[in-house]
Each structure stands twice: as C-alpha cells, then as structure tokens.
C-alpha positions in Angstrom: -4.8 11.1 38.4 -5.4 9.6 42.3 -7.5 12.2 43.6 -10.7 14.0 42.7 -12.4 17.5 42.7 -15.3 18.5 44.6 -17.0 22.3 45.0 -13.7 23.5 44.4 -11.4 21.4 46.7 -9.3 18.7 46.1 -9.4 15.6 47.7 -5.6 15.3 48.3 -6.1 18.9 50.9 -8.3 15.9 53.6 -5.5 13.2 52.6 -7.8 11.2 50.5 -6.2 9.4 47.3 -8.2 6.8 44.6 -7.1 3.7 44.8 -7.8 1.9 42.3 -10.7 2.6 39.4 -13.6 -0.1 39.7 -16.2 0.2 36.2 -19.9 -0.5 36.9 -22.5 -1.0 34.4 -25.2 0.9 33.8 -28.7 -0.6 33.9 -30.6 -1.2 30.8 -33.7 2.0 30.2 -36.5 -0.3 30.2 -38.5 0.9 27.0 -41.3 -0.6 24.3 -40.0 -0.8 21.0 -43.1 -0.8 18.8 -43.2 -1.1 14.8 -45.7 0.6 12.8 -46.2 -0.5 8.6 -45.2 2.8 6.8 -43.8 4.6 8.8 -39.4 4.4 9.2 -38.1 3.8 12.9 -39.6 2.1 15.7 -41.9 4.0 18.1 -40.5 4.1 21.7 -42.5 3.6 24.6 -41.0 4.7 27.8 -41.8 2.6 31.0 -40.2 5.4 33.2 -37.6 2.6 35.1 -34.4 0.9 35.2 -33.7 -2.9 34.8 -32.1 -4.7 37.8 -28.5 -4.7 38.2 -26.7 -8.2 39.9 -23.5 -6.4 41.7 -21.0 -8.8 43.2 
C-alpha cells in the first residue's frame, strides 16, 4: 500500500504516493511506581507528561 485515506479521499486522486515507511518511538508515560506491604501490584502515580524523545 503507497498511499493513504483521509475523510474519505485517497491520496493517489492529488497524486500523492508514500514513499517509504520511517518507525518512530513513542515516548516513555512518565509515571511513579510505588509499593505498598500487603497489598499485590504496584500503585501508579501519574505525572500527567511524556519523557523527551532524541530524533535524528
């Protein structure tokens, strides 16, 4: 597949074709593990960001 779909339309109708498929990471979900005696699982804080991302 070299093209893509958006609202409906194709890309190939405006002459526009993918190239070639590039995979990014995702940032790490910054988050507080926490461990509590007695009880099973960790407790997950949320810090409500992303980590950085080095992109070359």
């Amino acid at each position: 597949m070299n093209y893509f779909t958006y609202n409906g339309r194709s890309s190939e109708e405006f002459g526009l074709h993918i190239e070639k498929k590039d995979v990014f990471s995702a940032p790490e979900y910054d988050a507080a593990f926490t461990s509590i005696p007695g009880r099973s699982g960790d407790l997950i804080v949320s810090n409500r960001r992303f980590a950085n991302v080095k992109v070359s």
